[in-house]
N, C-alpha and C positions, 0 to 999 in steps of 0.2 A: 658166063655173064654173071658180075652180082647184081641182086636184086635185094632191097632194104626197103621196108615195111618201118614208117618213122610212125609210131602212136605218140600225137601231144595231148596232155592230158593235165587233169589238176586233182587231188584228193578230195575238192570238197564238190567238184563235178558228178553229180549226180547221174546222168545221160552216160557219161565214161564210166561208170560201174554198170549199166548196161553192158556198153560195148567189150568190159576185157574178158567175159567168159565166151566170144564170138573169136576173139584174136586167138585165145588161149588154144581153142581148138583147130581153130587155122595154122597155129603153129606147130601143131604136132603132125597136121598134113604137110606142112612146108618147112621140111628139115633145110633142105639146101636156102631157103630166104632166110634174112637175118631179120627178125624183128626187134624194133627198139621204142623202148617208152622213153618219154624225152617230158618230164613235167615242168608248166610252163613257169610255175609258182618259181621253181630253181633255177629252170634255162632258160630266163628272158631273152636273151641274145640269139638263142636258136629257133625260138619263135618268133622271133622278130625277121630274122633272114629267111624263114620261111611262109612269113606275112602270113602267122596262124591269129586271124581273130574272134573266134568260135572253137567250140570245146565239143565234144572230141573231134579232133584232124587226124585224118588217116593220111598219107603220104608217103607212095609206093614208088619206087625210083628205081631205077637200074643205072648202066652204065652209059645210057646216054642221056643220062637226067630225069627229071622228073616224069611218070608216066600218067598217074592219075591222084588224083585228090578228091576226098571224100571231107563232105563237114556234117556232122551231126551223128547219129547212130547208124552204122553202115551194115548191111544184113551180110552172112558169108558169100552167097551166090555173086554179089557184085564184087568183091573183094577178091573171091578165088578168080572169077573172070580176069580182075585186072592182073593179077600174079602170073596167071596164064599170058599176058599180051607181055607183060613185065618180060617174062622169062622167055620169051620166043625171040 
């Protein structure tokens, strides 16, 4: 199963430089998930299809679609849990 970890994100977002040294380290736990930064400033269009209104949006999806959405600063605990439901 793939599982993809969508980070939307802006540079001048404050709360998202919070959040990427949480992802950063999640991502070294979670070789097999793909994580992706998707900034919204460049990818209006993929923010827009993923009705991101709020900064940072975490959006964890496998291959049956979306599984969890996070808005604002998401701690690892919640994040590994959804990676867990993600990947089972």
């Amino acid at each position: 199963m793939t599982v993809t970890l969508k980070d939307f994100y802006a540079d001048w977002c404050g709360p998202c430089k919070t959040q990427d040294p949480i992802l950063e380290d999640l991502e070294e736990e979670w070789a097999d998930v793909e994580f992706e930064k998707i900034n919204v400033d460049e990818e209006q269009d993929v923010a827009n299809e993923y009705q991101v209104r709020s900064l940072p949006t975490l959006i964890i999806e496998n291959d049956d679609g979306i599984v969890e959405r996070f808005v604002g600063v998401t701690q690892a605990d919640d994040i590994d849990d959804a990676l867990q439901q993600a990947s089972a």
